[in-house]
Backbone as CSV, one residue per row, in Angstrom:
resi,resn,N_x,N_y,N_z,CA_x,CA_y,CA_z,C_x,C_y,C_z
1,UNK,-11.476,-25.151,-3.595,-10.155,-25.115,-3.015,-9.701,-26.541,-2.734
2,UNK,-8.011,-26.783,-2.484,-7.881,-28.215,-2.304,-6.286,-28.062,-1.637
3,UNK,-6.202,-29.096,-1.135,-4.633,-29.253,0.268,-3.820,-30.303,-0.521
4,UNK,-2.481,-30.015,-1.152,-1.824,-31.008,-1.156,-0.740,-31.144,0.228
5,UNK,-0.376,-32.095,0.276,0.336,-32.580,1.320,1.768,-31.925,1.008
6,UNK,2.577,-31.108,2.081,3.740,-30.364,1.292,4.726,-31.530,1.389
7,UNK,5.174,-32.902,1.216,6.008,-33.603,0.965,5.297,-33.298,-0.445
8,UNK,4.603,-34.140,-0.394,4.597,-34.104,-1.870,4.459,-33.463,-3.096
9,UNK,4.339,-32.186,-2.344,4.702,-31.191,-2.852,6.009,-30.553,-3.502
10,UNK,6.873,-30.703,-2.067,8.156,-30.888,-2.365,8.910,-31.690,-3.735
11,UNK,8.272,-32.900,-3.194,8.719,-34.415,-4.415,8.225,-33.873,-6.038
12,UNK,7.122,-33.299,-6.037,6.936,-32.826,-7.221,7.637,-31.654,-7.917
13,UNK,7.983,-30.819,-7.009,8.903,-29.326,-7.523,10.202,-30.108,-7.475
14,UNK,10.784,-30.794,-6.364,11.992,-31.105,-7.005,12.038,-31.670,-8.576
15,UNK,11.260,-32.885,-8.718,11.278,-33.130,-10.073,11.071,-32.357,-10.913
16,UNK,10.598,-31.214,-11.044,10.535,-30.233,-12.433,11.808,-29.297,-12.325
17,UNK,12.116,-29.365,-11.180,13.545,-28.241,-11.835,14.308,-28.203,-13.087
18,UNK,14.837,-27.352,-13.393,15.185,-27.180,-14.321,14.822,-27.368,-15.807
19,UNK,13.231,-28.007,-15.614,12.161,-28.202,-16.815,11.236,-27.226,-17.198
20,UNK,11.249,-27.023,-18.464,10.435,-25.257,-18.798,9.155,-25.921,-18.501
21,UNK,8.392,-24.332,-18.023,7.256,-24.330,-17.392,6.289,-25.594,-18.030
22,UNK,6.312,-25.201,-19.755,5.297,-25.863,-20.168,5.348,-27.377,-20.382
23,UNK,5.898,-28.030,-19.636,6.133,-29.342,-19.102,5.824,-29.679,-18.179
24,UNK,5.466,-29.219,-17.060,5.087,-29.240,-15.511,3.140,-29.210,-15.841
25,UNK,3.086,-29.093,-16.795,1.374,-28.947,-16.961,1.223,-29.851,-18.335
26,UNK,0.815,-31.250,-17.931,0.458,-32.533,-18.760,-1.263,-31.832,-19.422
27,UNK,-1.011,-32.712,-20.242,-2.611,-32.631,-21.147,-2.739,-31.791,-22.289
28,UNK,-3.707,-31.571,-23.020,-4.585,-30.522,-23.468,-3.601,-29.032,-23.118
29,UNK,-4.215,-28.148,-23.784,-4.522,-26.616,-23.374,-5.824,-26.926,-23.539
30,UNK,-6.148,-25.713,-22.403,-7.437,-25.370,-22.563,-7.550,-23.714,-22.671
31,UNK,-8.799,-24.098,-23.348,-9.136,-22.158,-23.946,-9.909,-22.246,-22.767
32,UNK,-9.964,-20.811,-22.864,-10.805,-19.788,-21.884,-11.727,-18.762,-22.271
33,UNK,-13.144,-18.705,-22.361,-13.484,-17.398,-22.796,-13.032,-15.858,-22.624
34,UNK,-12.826,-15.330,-23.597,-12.286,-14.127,-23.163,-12.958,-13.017,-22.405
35,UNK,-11.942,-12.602,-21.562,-12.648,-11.837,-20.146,-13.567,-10.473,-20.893
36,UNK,-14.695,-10.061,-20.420,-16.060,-9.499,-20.726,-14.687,-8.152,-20.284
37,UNK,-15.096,-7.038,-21.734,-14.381,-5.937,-21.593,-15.022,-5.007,-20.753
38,UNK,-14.426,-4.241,-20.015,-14.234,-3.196,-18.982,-15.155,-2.370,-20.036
39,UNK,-16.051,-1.531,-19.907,-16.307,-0.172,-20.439,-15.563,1.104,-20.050
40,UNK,-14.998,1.835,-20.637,-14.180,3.129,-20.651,-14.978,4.013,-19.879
41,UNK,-14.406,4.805,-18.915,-15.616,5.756,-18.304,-16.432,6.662,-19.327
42,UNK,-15.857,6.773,-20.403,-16.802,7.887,-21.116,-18.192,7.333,-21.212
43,UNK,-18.005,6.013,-21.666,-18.704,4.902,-21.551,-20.298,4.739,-20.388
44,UNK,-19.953,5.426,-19.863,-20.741,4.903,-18.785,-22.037,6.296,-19.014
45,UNK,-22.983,5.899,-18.190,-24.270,6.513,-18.480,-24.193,8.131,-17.042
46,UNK,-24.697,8.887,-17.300,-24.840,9.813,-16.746,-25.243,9.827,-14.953
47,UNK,-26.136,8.871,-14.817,-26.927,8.418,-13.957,-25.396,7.731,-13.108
48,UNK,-24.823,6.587,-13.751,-23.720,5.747,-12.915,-22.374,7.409,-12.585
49,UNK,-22.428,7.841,-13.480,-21.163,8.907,-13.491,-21.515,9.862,-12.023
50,UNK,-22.918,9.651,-11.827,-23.323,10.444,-10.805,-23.015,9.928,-9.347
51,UNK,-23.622,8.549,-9.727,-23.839,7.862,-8.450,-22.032,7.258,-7.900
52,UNK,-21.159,7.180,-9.378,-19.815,7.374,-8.939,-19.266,8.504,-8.455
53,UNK,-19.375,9.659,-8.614,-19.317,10.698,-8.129,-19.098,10.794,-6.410
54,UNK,-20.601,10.664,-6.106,-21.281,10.685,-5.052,-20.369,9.706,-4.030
55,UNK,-20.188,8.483,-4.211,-19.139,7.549,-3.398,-18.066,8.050,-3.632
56,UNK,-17.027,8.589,-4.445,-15.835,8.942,-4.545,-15.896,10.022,-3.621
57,UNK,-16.955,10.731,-3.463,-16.856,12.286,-2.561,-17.178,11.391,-1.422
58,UNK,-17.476,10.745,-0.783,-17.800,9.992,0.381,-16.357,9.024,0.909
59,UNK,-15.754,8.215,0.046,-14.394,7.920,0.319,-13.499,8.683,0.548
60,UNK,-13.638,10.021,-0.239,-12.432,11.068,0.378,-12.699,12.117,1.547
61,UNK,-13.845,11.716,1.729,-14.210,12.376,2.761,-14.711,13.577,2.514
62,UNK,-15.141,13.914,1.621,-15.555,15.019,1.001,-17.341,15.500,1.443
63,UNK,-17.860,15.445,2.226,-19.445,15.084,2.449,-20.142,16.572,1.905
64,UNK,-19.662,17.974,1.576,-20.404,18.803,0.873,-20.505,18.689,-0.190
65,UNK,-19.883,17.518,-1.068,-19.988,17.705,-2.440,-21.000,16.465,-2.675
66,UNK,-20.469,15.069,-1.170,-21.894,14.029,-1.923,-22.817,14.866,-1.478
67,UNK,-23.264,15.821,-0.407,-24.136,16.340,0.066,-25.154,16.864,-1.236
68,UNK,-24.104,17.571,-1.811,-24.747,18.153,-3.392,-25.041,17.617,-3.745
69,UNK,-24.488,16.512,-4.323,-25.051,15.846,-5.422,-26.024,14.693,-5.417
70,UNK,-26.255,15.061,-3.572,-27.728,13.985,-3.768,-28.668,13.795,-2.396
71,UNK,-27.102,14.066,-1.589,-27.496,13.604,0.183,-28.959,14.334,0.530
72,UNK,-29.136,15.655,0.331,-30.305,16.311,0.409,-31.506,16.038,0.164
73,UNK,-31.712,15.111,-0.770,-32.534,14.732,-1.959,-32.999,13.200,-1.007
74,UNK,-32.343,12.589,-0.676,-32.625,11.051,-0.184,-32.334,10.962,1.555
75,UNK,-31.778,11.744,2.149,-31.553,12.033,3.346,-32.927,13.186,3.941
76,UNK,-33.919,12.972,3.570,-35.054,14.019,3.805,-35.335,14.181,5.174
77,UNK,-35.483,15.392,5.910,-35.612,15.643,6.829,-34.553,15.572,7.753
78,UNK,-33.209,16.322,7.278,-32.398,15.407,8.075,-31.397,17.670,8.064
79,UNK,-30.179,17.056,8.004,-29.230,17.955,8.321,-28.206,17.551,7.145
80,UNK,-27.378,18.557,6.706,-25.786,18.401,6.322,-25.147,17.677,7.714
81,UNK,-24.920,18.307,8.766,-24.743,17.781,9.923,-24.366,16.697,10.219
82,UNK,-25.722,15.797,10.165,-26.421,14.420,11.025,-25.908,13.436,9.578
83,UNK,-25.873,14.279,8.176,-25.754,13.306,7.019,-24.442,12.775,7.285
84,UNK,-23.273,13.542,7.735,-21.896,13.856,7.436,-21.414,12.832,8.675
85,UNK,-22.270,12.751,9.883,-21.740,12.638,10.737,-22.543,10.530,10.575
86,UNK,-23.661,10.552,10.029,-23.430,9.329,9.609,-22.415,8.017,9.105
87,UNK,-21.472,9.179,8.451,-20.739,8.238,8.202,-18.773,8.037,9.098
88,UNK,-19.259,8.746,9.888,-17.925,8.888,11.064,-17.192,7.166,11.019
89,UNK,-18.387,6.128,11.178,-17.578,4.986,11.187,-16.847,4.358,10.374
90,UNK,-17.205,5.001,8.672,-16.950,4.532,7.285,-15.291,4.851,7.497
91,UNK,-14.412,3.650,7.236,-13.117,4.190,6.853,-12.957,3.940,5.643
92,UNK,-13.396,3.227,5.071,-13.344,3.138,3.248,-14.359,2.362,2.488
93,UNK,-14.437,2.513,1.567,-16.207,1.593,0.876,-15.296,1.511,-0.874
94,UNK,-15.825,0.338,-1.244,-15.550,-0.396,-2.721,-17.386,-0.010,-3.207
95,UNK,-16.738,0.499,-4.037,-18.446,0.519,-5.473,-18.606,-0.497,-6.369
96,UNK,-19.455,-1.384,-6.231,-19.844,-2.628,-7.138,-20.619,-2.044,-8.082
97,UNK,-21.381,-1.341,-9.377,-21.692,-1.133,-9.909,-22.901,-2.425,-10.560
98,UNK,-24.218,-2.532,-10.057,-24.466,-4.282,-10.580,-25.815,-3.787,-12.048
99,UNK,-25.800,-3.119,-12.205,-26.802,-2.427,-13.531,-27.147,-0.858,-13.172
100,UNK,-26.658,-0.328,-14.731,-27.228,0.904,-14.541,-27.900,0.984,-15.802
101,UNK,-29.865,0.963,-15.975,-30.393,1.420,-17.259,-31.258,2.752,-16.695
102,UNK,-30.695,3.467,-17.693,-31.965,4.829,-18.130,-31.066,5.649,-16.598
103,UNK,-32.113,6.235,-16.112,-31.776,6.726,-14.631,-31.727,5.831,-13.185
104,UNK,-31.769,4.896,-13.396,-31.571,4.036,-12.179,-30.297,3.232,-12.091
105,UNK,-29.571,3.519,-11.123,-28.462,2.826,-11.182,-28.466,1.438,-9.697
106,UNK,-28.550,0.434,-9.777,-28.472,-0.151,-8.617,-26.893,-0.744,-8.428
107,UNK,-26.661,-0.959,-6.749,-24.686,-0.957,-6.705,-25.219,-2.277,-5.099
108,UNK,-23.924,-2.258,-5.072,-23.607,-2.946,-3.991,-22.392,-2.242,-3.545
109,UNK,-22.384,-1.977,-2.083,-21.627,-1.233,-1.689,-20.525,-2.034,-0.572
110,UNK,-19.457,-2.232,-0.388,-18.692,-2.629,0.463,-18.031,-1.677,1.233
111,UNK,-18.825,-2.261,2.759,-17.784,-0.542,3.559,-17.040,-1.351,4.559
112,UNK,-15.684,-1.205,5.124,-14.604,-1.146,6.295,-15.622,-0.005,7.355
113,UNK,-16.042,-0.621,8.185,-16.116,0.122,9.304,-15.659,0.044,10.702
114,UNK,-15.662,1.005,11.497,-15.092,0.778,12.535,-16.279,1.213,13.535
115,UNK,-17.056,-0.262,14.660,-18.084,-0.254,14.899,-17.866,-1.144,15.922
116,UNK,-17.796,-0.533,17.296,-17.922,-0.969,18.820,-16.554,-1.454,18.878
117,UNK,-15.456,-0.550,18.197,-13.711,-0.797,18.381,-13.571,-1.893,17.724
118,UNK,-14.480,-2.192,17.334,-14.024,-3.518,16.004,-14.096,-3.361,14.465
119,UNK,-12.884,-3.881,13.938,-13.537,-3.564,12.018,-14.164,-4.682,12.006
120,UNK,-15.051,-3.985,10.707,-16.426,-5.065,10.641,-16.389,-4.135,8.837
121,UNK,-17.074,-5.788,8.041,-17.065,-5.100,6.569,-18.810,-5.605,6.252
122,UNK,-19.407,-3.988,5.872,-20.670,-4.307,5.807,-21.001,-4.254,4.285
123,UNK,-22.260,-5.216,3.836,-22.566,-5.222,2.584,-23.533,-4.637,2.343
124,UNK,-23.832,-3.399,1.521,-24.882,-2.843,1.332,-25.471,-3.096,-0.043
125,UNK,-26.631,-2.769,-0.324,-27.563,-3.030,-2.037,-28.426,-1.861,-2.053
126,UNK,-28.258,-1.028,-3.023,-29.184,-0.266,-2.966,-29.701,0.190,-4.701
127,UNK,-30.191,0.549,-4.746,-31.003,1.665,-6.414,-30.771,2.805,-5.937
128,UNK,-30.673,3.995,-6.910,-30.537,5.381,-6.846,-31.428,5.894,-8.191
129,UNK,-31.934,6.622,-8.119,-33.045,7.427,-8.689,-31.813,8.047,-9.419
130,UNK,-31.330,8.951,-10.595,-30.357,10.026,-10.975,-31.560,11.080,-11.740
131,UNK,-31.567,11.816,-11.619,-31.902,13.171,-12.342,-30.922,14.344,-12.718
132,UNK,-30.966,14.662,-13.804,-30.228,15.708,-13.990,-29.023,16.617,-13.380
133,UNK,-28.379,15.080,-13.069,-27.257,15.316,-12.361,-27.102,15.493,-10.979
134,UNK,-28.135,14.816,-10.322,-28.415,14.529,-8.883,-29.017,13.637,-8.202
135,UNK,-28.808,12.636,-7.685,-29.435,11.792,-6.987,-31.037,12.575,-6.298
136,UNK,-32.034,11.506,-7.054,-33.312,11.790,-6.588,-33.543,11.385,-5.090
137,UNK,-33.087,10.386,-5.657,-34.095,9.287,-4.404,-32.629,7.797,-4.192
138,UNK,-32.595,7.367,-2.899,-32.159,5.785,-2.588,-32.799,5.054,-1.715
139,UNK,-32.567,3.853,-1.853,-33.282,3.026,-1.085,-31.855,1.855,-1.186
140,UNK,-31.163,2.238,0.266,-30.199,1.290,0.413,-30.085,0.503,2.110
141,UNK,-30.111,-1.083,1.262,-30.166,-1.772,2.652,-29.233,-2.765,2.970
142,UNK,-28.821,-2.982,4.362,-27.729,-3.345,4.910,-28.001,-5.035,4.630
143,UNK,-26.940,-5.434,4.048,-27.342,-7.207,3.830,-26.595,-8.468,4.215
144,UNK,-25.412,-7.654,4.998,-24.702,-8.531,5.628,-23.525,-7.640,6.045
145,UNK,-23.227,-8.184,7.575,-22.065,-7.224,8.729,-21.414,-8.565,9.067
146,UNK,-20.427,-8.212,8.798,-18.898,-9.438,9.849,-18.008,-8.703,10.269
147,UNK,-17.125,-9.777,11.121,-16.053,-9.131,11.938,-15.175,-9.361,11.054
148,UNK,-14.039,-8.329,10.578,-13.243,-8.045,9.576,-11.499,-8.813,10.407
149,UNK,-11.572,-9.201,9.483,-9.600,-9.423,9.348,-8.784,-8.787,8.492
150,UNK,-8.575,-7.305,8.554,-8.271,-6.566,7.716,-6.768,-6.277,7.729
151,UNK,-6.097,-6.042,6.753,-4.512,-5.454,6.891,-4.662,-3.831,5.973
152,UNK,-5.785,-3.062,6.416,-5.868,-1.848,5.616,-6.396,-2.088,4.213
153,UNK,-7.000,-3.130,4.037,-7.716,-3.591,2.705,-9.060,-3.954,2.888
154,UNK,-10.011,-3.463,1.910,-11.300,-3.891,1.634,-11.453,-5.547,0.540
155,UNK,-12.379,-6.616,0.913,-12.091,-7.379,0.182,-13.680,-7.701,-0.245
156,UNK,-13.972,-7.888,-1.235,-15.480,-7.744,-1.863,-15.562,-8.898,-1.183
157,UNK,-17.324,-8.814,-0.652,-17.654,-9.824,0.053,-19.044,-10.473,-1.016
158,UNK,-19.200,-11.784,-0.918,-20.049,-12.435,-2.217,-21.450,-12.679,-1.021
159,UNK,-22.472,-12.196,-1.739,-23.459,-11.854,-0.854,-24.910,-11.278,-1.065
């Protein structure tokens, strides 16, 4: 990042008025590698389709359907209940997707929570086991909590 001084800022936009853009930028062009293509959801492996699933039913608030499709399975010894009610503080979570081979999908999770009347955006990392269309097994751990400056937006945190 870098501060120009807004006089001279000023002094510089006045001078380009009325000059097409590509005059205001001296030198060279420079190329850019081209941006790494998106995969199409069809695209995606069974295992990630799951473990997307599973967070989309958790953002909408949906907790009998992540319940299905996995909560049971990795929440052992526990309740529908106690699973559902885990996430009372979650007001919204971003899915990082960071490799999915074979049946293991590992993510990074970004959640907005609301935790001691304060938003706070926590970073989670975890692996998920997928089987036959259900989360086996997770092992997800908390890797960084801050106090949020939020305007109703989640902002990926680098971490």
């Amino acid at each position: 990042a870098f501060a120009i001084d807004t006089s001279r800022a000023r002094r510089f936009l006045s001078g380009q008025a009325g000059r097409p853009l590509a005059a205001c930028v001296p030198g060279p062009k420079v190329s850019t590698a081209p941006a790494l293509p998106v995969p199409p959801a069809t695209g995606l492996s069974e295992a990630e389709k799951t473990v997307r699933a599973f967070y989309a039913a958790v953002d909408a608030g949906d907790y009998a359907t992540a319940w299905a499709i996995g909560g049971r399975n990795f929440v052992k010894n526990s309740t529908f209940e106690r699973f559902a009610a885990g996430f009372e503080t979650t007001k919204s979570s971003q899915l990082l997707v960071l490799d999915a081979v074979g049946d293991v999908v590992t993510v990074q999770v970004t959640a907005r929570e609301r935790i001691g009347g304060q938003d706070r955006i926590s970073v989670y990392r975890g692996t998920y086991l997928v089987r036959g269309g259900e989360i086996r097994s997770a092992g997800l751990k908390l890797r960084s909590r801050r106090n949020a400056v939020v305007n109703g937006e989640i902002y990926r945190v680098a971490g």
